[in-house]
mmCIF file of the N, C-alpha and C atoms, coordinates in Angstrom:
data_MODEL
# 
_entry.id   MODEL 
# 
loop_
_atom_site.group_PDB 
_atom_site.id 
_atom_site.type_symbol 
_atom_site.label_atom_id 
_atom_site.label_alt_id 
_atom_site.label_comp_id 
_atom_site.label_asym_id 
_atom_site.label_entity_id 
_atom_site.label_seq_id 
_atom_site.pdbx_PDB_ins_code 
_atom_site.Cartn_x 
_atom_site.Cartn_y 
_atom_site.Cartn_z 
_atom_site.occupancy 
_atom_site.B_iso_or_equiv 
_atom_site.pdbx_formal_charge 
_atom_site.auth_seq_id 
_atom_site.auth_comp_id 
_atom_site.auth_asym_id 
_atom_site.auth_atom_id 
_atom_site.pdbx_PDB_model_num 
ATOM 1   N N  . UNK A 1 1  ? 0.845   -1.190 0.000   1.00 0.00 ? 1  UNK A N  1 
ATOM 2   C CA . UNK A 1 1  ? 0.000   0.000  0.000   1.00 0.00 ? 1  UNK A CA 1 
ATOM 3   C C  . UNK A 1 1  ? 0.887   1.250  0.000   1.00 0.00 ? 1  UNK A C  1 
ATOM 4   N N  . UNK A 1 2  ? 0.567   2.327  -0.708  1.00 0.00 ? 2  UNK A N  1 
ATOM 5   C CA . UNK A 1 2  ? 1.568   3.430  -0.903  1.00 0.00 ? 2  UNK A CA 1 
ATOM 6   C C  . UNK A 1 2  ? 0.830   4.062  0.437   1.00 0.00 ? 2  UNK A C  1 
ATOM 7   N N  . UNK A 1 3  ? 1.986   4.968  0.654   1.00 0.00 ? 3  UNK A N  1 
ATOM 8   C CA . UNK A 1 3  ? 1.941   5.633  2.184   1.00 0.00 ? 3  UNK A CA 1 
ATOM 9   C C  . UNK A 1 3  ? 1.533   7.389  1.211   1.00 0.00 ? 3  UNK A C  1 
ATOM 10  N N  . UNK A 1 4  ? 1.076   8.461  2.117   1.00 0.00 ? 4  UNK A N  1 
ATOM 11  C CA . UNK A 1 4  ? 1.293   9.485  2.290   1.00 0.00 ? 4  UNK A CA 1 
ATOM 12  C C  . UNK A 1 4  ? 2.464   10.141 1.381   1.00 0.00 ? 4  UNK A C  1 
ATOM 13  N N  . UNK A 1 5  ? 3.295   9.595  1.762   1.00 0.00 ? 5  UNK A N  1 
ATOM 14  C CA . UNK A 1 5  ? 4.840   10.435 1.599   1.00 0.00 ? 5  UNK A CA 1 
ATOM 15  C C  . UNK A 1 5  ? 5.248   9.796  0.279   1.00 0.00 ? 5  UNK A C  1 
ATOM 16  N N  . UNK A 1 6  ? 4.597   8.893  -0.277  1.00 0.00 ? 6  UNK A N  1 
ATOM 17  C CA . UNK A 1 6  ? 5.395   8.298  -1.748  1.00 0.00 ? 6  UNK A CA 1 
ATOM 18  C C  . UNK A 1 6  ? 4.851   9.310  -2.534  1.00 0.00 ? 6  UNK A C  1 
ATOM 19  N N  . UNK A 1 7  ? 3.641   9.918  -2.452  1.00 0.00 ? 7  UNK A N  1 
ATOM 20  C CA . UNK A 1 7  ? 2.733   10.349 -3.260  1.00 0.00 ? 7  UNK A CA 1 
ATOM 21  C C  . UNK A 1 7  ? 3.648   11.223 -4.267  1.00 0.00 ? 7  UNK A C  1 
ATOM 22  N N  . UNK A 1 8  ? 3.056   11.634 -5.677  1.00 0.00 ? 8  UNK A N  1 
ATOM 23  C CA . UNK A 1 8  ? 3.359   12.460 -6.140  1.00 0.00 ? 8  UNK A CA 1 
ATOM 24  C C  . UNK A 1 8  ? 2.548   13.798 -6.392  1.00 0.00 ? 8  UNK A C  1 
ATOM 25  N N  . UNK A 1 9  ? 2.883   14.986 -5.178  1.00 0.00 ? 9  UNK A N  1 
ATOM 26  C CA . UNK A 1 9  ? 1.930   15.887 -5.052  1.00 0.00 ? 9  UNK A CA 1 
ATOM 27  C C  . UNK A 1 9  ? 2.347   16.719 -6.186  1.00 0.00 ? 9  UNK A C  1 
ATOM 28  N N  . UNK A 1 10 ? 0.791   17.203 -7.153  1.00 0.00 ? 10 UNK A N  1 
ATOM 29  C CA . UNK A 1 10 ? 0.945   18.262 -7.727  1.00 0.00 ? 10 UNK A CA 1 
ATOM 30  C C  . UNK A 1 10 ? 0.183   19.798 -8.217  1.00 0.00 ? 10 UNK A C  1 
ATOM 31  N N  . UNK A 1 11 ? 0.294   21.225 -8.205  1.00 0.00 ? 11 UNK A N  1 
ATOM 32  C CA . UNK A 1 11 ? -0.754  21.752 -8.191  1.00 0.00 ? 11 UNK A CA 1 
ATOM 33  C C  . UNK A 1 11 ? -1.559  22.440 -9.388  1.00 0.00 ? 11 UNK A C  1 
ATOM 34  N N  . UNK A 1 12 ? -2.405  22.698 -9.625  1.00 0.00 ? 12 UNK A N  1 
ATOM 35  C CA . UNK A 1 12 ? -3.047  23.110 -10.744 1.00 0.00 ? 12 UNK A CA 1 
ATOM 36  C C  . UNK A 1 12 ? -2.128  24.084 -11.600 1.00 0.00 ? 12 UNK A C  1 
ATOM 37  N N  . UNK A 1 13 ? -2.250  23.421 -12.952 1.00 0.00 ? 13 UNK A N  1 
ATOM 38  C CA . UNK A 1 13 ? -1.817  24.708 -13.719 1.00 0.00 ? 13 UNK A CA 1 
ATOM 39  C C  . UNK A 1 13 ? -2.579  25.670 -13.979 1.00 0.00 ? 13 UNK A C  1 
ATOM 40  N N  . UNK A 1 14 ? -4.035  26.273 -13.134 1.00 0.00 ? 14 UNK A N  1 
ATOM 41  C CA . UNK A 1 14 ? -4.447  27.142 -12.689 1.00 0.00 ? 14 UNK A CA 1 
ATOM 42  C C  . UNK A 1 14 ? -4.027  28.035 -11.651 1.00 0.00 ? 14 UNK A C  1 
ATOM 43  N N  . UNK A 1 15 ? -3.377  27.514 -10.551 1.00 0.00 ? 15 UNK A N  1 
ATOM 44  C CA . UNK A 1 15 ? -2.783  28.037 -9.752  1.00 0.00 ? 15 UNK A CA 1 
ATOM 45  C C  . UNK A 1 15 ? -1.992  28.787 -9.529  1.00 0.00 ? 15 UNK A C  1 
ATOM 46  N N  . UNK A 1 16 ? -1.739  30.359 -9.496  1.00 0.00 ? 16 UNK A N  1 
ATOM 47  C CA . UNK A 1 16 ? -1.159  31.165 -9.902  1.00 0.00 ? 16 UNK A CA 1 
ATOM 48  C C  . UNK A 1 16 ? 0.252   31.171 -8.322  1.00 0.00 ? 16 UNK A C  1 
ATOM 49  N N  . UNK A 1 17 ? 1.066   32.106 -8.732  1.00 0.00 ? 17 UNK A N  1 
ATOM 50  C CA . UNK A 1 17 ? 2.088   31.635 -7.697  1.00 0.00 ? 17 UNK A CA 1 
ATOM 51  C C  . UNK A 1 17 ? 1.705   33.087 -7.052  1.00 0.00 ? 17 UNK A C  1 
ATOM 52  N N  . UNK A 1 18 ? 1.150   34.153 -7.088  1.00 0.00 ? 18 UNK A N  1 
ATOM 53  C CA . UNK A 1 18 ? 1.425   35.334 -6.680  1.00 0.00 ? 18 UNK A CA 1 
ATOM 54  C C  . UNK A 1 18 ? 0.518   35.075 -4.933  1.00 0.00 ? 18 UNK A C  1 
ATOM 55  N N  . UNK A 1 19 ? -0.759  34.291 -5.227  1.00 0.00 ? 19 UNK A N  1 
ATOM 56  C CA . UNK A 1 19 ? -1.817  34.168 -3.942  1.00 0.00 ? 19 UNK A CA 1 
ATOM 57  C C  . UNK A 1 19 ? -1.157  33.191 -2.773  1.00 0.00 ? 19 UNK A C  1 
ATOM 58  N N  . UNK A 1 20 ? -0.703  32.466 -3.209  1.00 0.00 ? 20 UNK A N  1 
ATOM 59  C CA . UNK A 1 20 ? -0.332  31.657 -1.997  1.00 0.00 ? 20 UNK A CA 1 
ATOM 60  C C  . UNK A 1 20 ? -1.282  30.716 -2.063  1.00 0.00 ? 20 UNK A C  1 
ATOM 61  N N  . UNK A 1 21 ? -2.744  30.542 -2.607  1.00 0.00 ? 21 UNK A N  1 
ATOM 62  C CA . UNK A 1 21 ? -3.616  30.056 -2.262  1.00 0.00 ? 21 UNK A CA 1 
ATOM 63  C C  . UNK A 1 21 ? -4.363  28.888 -2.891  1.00 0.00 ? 21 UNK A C  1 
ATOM 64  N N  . UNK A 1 22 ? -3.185  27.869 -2.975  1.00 0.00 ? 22 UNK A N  1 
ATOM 65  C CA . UNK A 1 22 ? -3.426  26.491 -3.611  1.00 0.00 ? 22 UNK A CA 1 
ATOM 66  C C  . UNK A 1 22 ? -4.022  25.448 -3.035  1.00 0.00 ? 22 UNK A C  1 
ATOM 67  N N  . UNK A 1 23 ? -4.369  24.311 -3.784  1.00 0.00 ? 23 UNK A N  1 
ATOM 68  C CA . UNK A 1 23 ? -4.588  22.587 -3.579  1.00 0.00 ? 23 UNK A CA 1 
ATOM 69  C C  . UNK A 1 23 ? -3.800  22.322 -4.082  1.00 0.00 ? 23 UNK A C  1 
ATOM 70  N N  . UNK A 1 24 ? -3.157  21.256 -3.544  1.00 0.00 ? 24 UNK A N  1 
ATOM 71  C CA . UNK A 1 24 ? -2.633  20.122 -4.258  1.00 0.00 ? 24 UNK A CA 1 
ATOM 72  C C  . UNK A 1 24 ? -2.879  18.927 -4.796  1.00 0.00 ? 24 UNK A C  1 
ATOM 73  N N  . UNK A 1 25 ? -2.625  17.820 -5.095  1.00 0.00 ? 25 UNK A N  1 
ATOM 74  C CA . UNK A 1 25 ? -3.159  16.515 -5.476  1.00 0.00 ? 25 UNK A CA 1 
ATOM 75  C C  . UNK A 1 25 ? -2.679  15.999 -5.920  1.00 0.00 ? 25 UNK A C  1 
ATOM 76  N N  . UNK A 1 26 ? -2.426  14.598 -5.268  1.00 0.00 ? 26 UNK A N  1 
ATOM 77  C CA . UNK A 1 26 ? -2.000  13.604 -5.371  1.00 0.00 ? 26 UNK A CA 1 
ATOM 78  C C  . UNK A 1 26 ? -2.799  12.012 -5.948  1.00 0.00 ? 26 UNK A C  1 
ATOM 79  N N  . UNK A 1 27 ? -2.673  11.592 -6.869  1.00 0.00 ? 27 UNK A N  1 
ATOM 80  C CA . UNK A 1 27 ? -3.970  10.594 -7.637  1.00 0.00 ? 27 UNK A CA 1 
ATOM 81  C C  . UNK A 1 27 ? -3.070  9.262  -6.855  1.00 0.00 ? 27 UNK A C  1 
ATOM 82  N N  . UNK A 1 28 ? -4.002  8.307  -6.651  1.00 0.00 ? 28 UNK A N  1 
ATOM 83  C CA . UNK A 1 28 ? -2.915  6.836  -6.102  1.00 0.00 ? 28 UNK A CA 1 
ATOM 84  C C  . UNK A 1 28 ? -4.516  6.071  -6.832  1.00 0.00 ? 28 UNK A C  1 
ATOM 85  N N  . UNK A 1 29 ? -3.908  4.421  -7.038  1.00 0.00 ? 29 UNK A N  1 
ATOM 86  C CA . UNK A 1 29 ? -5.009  3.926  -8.095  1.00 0.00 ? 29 UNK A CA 1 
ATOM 87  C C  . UNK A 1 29 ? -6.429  3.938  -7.199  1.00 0.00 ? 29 UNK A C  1 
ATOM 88  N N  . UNK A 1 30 ? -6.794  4.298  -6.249  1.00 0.00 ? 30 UNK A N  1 
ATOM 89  C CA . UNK A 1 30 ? -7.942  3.810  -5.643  1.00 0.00 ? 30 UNK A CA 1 
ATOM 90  C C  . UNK A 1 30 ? -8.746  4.957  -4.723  1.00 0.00 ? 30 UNK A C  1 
ATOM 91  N N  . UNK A 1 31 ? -7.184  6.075  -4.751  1.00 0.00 ? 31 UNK A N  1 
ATOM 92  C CA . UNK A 1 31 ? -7.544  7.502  -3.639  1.00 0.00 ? 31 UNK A CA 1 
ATOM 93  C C  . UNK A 1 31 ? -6.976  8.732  -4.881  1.00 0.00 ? 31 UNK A C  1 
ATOM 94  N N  . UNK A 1 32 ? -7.816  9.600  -4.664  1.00 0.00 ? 32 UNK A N  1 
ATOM 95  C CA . UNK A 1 32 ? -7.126  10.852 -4.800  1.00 0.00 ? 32 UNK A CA 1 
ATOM 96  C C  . UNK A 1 32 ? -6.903  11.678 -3.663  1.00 0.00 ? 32 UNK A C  1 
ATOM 97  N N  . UNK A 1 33 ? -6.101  12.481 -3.206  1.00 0.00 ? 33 UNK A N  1 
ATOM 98  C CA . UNK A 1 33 ? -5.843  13.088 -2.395  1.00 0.00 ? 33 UNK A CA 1 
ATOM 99  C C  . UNK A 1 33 ? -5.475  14.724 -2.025  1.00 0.00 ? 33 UNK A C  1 
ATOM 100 N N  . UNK A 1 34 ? -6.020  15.152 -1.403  1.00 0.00 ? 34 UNK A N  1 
ATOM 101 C CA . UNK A 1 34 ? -6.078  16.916 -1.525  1.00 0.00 ? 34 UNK A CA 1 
ATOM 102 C C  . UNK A 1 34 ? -5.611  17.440 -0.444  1.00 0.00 ? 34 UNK A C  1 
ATOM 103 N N  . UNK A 1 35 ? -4.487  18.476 -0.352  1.00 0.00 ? 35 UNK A N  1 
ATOM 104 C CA . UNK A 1 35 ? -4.137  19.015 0.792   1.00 0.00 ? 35 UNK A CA 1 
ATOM 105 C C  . UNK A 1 35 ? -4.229  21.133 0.443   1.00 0.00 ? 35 UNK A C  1 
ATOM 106 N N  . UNK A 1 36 ? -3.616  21.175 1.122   1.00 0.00 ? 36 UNK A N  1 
ATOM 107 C CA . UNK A 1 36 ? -3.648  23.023 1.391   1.00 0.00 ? 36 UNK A CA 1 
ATOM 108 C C  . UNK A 1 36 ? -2.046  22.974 0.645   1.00 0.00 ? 36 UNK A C  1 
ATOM 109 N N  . UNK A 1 37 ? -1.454  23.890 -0.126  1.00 0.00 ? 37 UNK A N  1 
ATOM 110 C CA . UNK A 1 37 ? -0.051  23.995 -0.099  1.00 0.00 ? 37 UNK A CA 1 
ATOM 111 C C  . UNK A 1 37 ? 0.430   24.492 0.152   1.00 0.00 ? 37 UNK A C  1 
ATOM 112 N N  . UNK A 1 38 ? -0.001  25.517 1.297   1.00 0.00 ? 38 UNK A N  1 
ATOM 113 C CA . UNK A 1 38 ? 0.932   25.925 2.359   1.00 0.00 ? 38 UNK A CA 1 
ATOM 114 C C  . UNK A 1 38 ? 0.706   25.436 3.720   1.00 0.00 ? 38 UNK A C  1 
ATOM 115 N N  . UNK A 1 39 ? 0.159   24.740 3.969   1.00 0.00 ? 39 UNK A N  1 
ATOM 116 C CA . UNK A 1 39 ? 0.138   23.850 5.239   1.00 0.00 ? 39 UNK A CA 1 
ATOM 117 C C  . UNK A 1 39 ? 0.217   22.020 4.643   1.00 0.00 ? 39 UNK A C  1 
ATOM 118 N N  . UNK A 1 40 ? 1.138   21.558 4.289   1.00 0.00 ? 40 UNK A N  1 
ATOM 119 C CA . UNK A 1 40 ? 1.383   20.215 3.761   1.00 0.00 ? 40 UNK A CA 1 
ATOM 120 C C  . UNK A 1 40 ? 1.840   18.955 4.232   1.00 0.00 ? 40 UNK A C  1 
ATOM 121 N N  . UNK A 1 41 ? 1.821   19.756 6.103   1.00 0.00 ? 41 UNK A N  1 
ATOM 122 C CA . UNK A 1 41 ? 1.578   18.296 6.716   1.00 0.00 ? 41 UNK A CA 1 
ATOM 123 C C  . UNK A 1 41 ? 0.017   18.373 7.433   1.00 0.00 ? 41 UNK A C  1 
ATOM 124 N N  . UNK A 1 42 ? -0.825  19.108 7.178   1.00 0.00 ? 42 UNK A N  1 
ATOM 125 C CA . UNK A 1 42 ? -2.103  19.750 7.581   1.00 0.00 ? 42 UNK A CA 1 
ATOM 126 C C  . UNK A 1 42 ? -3.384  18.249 6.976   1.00 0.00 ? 42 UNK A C  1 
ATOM 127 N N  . UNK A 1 43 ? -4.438  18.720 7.511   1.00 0.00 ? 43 UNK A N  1 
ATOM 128 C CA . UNK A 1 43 ? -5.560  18.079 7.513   1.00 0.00 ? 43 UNK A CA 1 
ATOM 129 C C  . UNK A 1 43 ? -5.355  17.470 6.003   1.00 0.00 ? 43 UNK A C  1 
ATOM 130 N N  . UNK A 1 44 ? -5.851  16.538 5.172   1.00 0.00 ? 44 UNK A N  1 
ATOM 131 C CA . UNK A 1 44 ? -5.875  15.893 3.983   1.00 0.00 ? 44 UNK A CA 1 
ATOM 132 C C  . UNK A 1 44 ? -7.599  15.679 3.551   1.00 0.00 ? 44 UNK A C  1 
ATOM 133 N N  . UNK A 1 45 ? -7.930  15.937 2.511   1.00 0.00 ? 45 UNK A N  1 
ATOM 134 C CA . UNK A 1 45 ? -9.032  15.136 2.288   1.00 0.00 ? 45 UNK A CA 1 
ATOM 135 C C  . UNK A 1 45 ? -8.811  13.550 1.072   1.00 0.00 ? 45 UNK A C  1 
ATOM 136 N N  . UNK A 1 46 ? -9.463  12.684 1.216   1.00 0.00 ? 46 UNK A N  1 
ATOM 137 C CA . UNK A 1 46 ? -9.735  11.437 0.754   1.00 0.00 ? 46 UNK A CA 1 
ATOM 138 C C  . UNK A 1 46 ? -10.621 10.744 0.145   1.00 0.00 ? 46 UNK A C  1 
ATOM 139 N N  . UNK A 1 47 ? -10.641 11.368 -1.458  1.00 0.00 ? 47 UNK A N  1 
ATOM 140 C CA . UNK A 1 47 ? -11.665 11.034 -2.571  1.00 0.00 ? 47 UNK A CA 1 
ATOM 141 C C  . UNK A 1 47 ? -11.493 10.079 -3.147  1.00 0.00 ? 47 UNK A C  1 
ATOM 142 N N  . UNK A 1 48 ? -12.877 9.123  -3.815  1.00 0.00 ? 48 UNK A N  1 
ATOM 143 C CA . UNK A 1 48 ? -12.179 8.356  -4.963  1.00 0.00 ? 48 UNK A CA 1 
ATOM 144 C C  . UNK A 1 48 ? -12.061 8.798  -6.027  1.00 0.00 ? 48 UNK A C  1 
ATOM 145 N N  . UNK A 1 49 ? -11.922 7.922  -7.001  1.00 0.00 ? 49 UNK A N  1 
ATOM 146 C CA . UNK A 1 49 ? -11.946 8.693  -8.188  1.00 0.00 ? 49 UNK A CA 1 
ATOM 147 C C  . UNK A 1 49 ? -12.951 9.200  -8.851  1.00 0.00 ? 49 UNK A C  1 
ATOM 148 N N  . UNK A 1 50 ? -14.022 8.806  -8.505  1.00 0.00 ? 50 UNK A N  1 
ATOM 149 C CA . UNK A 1 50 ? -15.361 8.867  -9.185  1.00 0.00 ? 50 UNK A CA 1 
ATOM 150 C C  . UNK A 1 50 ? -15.553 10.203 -8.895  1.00 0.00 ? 50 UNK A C  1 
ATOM 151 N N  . UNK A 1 51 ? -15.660 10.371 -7.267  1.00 0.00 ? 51 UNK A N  1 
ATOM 152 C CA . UNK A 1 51 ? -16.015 11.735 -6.414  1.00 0.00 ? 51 UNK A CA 1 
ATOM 153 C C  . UNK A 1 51 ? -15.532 12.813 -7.308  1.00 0.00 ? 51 UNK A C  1 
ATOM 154 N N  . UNK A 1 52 ? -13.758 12.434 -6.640  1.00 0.00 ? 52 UNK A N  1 
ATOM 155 C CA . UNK A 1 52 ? -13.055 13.567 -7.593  1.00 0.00 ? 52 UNK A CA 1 
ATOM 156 C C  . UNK A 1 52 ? -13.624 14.142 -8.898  1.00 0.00 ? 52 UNK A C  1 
ATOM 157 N N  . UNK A 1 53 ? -13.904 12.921 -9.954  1.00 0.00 ? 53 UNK A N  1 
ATOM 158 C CA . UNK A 1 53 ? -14.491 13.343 -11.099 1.00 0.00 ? 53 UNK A CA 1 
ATOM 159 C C  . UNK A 1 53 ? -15.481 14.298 -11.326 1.00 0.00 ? 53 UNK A C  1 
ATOM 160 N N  . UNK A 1 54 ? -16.462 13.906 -10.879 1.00 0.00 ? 54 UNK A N  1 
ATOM 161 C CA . UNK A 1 54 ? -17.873 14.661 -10.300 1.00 0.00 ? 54 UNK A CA 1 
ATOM 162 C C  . UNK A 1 54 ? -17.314 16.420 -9.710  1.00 0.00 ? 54 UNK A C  1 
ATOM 163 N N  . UNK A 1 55 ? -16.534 15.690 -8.688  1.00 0.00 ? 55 UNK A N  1 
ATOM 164 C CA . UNK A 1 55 ? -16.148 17.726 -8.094  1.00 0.00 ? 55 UNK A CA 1 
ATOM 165 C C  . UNK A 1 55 ? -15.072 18.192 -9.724  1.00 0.00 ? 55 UNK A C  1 
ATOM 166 N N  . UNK A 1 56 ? -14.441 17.704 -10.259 1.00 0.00 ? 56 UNK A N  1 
ATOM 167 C CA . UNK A 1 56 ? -13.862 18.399 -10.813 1.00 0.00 ? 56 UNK A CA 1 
ATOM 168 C C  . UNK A 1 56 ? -14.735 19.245 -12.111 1.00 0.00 ? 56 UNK A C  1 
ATOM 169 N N  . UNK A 1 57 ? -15.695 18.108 -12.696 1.00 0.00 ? 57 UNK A N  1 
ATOM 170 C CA . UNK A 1 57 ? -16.531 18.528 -13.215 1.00 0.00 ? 57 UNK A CA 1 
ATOM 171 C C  . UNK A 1 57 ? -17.415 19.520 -12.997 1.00 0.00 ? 57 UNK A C  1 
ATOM 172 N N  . UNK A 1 58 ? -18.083 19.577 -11.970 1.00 0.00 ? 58 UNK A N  1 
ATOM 173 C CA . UNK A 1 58 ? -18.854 20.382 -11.003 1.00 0.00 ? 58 UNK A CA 1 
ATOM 174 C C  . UNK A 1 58 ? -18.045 22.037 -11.310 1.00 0.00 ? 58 UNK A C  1 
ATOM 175 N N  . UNK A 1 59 ? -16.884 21.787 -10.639 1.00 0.00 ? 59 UNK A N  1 
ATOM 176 C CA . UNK A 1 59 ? -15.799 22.835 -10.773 1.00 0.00 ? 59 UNK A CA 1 
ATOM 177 C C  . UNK A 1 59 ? -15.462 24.015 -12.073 1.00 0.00 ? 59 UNK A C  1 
ATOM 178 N N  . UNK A 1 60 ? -15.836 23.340 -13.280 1.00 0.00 ? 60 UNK A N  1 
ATOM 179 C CA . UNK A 1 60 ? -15.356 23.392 -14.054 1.00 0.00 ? 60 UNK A CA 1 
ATOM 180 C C  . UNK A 1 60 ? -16.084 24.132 -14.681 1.00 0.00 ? 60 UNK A C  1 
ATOM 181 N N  . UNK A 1 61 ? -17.902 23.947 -14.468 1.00 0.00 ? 61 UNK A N  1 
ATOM 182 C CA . UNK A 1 61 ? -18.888 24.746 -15.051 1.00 0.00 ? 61 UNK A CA 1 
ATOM 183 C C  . UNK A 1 61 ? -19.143 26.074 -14.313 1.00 0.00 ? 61 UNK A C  1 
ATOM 184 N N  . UNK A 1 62 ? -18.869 25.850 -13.144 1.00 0.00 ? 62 UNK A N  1 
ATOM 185 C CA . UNK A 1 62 ? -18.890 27.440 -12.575 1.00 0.00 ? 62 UNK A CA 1 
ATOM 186 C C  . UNK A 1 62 ? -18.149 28.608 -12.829 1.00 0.00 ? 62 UNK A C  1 
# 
């Protein structure tokens, strides 16, 4: 089982560098995973993929 720390975190190429005010994400085959990127040992959330899909979609029309 991959741990936390193997992950490969990465952040939107929406994400501008000037705000400070990112997500990150990390995909593993069964979790996706979302943190703050300036607090990155901080609270995590724990989607599947489906979810994710749905929010990203969701996301996308607004």
């Amino acid at each position: 089982m991959m741990t936390t720390t193997e992950l490969a975190w990465f952040k939107s190429s929406y994400s501008g560098d000037s705000s400070g005010d990112c997500v990150e994400v990390a995909a593993a085959p069964t979790t996706v995973h979302v943190r703050d990127s300036k607090n990155t040992t901080g609270p995590r959330l724990t989607l599947s993929p489906a979810t994710w899909s749905e929010f990203v979609a969701f996301a996308s029309r607004s």
